[in-house]
PyMOL CGO cylinders between C-alpha atoms (Angstrom):
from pymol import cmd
from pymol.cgo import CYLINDER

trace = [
    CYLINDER, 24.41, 22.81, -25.95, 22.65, 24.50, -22.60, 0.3, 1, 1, 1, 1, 1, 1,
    CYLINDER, 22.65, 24.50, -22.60, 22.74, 21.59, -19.95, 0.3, 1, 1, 1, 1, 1, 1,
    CYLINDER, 22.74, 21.59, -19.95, 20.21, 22.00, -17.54, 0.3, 1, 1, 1, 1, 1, 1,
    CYLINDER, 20.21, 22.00, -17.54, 20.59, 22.08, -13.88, 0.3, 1, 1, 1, 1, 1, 1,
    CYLINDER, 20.59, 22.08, -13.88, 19.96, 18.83, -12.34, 0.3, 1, 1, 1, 1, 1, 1,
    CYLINDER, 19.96, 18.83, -12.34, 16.69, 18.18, -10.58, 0.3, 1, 1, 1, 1, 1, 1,
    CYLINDER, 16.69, 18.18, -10.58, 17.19, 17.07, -6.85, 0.3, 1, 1, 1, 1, 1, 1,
    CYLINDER, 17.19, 17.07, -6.85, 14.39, 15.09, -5.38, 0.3, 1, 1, 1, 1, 1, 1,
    CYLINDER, 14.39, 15.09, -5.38, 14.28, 17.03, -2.16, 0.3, 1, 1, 1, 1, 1, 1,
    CYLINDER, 14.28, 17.03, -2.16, 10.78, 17.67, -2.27, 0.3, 1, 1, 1, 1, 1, 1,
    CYLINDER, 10.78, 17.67, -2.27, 10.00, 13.77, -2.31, 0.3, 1, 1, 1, 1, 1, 1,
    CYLINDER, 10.00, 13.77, -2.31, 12.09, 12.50, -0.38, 0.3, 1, 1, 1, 1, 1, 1,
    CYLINDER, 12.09, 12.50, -0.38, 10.83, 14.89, 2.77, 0.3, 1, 1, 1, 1, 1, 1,
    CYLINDER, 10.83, 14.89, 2.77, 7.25, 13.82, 1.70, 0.3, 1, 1, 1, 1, 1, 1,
    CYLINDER, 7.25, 13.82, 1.70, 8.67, 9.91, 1.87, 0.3, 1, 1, 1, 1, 1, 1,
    CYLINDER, 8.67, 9.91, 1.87, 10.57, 10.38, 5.08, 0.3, 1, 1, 1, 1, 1, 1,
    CYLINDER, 10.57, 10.38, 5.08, 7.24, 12.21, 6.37, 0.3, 1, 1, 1, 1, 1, 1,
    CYLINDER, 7.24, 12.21, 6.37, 4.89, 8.99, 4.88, 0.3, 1, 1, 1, 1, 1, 1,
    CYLINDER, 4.89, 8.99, 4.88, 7.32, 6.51, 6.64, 0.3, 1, 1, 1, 1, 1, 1,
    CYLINDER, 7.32, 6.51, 6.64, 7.68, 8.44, 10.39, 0.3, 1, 1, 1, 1, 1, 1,
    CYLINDER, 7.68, 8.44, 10.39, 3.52, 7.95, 9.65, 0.3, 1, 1, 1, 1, 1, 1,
    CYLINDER, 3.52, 7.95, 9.65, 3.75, 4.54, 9.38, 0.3, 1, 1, 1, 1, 1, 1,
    CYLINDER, 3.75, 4.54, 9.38, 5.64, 3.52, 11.97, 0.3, 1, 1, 1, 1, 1, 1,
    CYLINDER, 5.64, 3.52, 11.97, 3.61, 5.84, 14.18, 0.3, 1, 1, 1, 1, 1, 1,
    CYLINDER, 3.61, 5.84, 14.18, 0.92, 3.39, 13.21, 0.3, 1, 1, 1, 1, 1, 1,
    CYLINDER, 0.92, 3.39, 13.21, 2.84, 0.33, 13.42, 0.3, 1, 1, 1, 1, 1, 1,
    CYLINDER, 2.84, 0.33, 13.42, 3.83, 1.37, 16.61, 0.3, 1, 1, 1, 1, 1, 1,
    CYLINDER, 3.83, 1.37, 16.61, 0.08, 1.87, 18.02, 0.3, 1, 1, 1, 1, 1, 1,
    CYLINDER, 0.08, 1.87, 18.02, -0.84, -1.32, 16.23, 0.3, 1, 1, 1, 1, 1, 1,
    CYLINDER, -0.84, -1.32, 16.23, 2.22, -3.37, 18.52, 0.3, 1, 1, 1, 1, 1, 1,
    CYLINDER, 2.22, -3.37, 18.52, 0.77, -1.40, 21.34, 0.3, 1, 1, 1, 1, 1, 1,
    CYLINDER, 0.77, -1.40, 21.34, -3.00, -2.03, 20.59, 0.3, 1, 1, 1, 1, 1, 1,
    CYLINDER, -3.00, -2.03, 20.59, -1.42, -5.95, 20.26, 0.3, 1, 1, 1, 1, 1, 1,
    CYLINDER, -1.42, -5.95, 20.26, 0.30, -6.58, 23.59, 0.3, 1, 1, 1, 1, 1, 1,
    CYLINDER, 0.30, -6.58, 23.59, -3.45, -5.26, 25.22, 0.3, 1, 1, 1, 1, 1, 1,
    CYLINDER, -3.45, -5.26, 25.22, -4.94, -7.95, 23.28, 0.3, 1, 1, 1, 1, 1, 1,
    CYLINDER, -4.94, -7.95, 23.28, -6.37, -5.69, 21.01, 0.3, 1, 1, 1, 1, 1, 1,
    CYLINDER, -6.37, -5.69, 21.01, -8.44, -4.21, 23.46, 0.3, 1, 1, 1, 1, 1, 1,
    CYLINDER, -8.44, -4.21, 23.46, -10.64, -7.55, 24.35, 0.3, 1, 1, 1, 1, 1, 1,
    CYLINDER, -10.64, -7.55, 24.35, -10.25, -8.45, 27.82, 0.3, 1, 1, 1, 1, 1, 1,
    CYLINDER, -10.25, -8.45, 27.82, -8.94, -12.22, 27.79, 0.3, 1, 1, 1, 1, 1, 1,
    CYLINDER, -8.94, -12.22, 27.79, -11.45, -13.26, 30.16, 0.3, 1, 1, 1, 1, 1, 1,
    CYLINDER, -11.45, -13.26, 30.16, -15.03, -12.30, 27.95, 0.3, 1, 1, 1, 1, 1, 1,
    CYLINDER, -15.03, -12.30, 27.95, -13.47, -13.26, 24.54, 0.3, 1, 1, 1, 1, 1, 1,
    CYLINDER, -13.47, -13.26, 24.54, -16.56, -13.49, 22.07, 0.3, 1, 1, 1, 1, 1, 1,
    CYLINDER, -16.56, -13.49, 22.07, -17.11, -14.02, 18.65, 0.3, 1, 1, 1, 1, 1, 1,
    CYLINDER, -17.11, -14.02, 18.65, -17.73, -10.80, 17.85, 0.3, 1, 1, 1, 1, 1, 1,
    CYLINDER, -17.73, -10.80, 17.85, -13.91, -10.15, 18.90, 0.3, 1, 1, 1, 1, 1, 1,
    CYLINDER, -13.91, -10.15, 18.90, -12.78, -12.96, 16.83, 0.3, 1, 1, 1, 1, 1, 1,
    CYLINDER, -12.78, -12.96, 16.83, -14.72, -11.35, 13.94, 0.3, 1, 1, 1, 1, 1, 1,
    CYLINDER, -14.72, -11.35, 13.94, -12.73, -7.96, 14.60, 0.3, 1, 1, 1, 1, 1, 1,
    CYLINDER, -12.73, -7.96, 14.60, -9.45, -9.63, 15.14, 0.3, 1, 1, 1, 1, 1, 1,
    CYLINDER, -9.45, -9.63, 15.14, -9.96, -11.67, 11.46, 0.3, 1, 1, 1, 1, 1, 1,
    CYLINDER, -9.96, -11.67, 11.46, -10.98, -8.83, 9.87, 0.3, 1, 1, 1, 1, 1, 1,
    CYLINDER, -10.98, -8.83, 9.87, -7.91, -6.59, 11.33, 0.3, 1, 1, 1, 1, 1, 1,
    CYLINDER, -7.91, -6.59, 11.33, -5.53, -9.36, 9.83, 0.3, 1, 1, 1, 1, 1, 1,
    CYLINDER, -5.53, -9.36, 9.83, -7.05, -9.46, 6.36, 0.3, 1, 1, 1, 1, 1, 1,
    CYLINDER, -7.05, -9.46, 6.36, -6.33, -5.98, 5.96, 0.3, 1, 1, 1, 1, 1, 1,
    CYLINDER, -6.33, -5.98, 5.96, -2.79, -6.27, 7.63, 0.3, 1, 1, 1, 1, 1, 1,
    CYLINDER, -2.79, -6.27, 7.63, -2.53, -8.92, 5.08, 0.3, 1, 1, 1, 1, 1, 1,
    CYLINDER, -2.53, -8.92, 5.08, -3.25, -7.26, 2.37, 0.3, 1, 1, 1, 1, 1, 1,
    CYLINDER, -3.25, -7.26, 2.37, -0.63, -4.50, 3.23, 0.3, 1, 1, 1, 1, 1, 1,
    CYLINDER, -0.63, -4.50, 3.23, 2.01, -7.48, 3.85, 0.3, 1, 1, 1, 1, 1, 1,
    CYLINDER, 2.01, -7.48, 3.85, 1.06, -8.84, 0.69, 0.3, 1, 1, 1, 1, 1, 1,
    CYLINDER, 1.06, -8.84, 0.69, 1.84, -5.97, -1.32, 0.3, 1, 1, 1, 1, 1, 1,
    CYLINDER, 1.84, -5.97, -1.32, 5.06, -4.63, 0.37, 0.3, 1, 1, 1, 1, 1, 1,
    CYLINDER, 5.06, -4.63, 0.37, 6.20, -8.10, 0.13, 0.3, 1, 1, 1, 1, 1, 1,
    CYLINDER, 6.20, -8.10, 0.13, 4.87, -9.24, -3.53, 0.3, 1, 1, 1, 1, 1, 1,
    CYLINDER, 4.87, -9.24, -3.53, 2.75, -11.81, -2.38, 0.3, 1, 1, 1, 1, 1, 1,
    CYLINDER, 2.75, -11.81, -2.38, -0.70, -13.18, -2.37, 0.3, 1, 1, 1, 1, 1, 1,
    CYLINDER, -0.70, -13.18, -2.37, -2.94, -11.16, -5.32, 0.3, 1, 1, 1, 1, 1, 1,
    CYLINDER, -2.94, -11.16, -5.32, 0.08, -9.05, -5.62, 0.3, 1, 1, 1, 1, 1, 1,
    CYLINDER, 0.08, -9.05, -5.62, 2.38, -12.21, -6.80, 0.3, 1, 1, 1, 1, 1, 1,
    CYLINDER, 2.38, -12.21, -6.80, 4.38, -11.58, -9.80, 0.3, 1, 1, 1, 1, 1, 1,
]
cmd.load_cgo(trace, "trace")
């Protein structure tokens, strides 16, 4: 019996590690985008930046939801 060779998943894990330096790239900008109060200036806070800010942490919650198993993504 002809074994054959054994697959390596080089390929996908340099398209992972790739994905993931992505990411954090992002996650990084997002912390940054954070700290400057997510570009509202403190002082003229309106609605229309809580309106941003909500809809910024529904999609951040989605995300969280489904790395984590949570929410909609529950088991």
């Amino acid at each position: 019996m002809t074994r054959k060779p054994a697959r390596t998943n080089d390929a996908a894990l340099a398209a992972f590690i790739a994905k993931k330096a992505e990411i954090d790239a992002l996650l990084s900008r997002l912390q940054a985008f954070s700290e400057d109060h997510f570009g509202a200036d403190p002082e003229k806070v309106n609605w229309s930046n809580l309106g941003s800010l909500e809809y910024q942490a529904h999609l951040l919650k989605q995300i969280s939801d489904f790395a984590f198993g949570e929410g909609e993504h529950a088991a």
